[in-house]
N, C-alpha and C positions, 0 to 999 in steps of 0.2 A: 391492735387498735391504731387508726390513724391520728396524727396529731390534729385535722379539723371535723373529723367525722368518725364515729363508731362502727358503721359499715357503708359499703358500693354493692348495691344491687342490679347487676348486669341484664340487662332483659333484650330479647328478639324479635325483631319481624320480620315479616318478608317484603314487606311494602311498606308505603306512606303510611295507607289506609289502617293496617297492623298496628303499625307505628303509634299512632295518634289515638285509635282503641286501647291499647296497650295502658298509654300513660293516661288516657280518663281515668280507666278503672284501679289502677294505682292510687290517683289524686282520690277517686271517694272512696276505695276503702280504708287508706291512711286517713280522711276527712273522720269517717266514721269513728274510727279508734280513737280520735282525738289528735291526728298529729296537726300541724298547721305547717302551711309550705311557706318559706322561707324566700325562692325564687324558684321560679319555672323560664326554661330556655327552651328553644328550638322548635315550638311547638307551632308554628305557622306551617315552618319546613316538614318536619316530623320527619326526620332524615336520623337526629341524632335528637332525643330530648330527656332534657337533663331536671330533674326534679328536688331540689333540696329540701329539707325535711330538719338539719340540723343533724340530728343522731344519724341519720339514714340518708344518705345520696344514692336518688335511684338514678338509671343509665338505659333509655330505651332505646336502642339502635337499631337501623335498617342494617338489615343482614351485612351488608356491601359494606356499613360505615365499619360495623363492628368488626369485620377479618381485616378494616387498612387501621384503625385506631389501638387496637389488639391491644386494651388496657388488660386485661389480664395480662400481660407479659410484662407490661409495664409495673401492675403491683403484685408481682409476683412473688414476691418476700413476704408477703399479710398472708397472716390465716384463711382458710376460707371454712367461713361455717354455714354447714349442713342446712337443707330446709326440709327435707324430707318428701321434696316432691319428684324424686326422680320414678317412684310408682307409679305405675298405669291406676288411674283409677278401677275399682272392680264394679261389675257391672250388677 
């Protein structure tokens, strides 16, 4: 656990366009569950958009920001816990 947040949710796009879909659908279905955002960054850009949630910091990077930013190397001593989506969905 980090001392201002519980987890860092890393997420990718390939584009702005990615980018910016990416962090809508984060924002409503965090909205749905009940979470309430805290602050929202970047999201004009949609290069890097950073979503706080309080418990949960999400992290939507275009590809490009995410390999020069390389926060996983930076919180590399934190746990990393499992979401269970690395399965191909079945058809």
């Amino acid at each position: 656990m980090l001392p201002f947040t519980d987890a860092f949710l890393l997420l990718t796009g390939r584009n702005e366009r990615q980018v910016a879909a990416i962090a809508d659908e984060v924002m409503d279905k965090l909205h749905e569950a009940g979470a309430k955002p805290l602050r929202r960054e970047g999201v004009s850009e949609a290069r890097w958009v950073l979503l706080d949630f309080g418990d949960i910091v999400v992290h939507v990077f275009h590809e490009e920001d995410r390999i020069y930013y390389s926060l996983e190397r930076l919180w590399s001593d934190c746990p990393v816990l499992p979401l269970g989506l690395d399965e191909a969905p079945s058809a």
